[in-house]
C-alpha positions in Angstrom: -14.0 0.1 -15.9 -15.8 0.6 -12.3 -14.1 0.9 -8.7 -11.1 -0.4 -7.9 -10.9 -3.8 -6.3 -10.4 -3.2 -2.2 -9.3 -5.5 0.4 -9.6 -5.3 4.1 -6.3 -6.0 5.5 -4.3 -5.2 9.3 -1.2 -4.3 9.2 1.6 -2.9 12.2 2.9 0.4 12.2 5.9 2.5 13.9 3.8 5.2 16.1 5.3 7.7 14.7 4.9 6.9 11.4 1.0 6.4 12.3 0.7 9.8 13.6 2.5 10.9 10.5 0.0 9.4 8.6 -2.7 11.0 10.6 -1.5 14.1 10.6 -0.9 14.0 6.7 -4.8 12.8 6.4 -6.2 15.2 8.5 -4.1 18.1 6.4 -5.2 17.3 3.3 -8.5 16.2 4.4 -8.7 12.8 2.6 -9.0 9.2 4.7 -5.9 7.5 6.1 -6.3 4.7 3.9 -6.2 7.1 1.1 -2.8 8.2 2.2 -1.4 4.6 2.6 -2.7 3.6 -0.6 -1.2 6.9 -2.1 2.4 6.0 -0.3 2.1 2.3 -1.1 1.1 3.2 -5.1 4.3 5.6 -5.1 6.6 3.3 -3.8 5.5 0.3 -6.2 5.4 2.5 -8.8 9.0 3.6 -7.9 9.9 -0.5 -8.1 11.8 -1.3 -11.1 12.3 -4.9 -10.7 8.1 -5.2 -10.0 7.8 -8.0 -12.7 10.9 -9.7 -11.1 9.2 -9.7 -8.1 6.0 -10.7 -8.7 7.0 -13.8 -10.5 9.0 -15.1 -7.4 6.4 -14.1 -4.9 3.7 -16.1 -7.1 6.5 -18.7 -7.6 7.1 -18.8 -3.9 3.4 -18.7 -2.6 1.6 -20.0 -5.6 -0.7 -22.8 -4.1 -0.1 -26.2 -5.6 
């Protein structure tokens, strides 16, 4: 099965939510984009309609 599939992406951020972030990184010693992929995995997990919204976003943005 290899390494997960990565994508370079920029994104905005509230300040204090970024130094949250840093903070929480520099705590537990892992990267920041660990702890936003951590954060982002929990909260999709968390998602109950995911399906749902999957198939309208690729219904929405599909190309044509």
């Amino acid at each position: 099965m290899g390494q997960p599939h990565h994508t370079k992406a920029t994104y905005f951020f509230n300040s204090e939510t970024l130094q949250s972030i840093k903070a929480i990184a520099y705590y537990e010693r892992i990267p920041i984009g660990e702890v936003i992929d951590l954060a982002l995995r929990k909260h999709v997990h968390a998602y109950e309609s995911l399906n749902t919204a999957k198939k309208q976003y690729a219904q929405r943005y599909s190309k044509k």
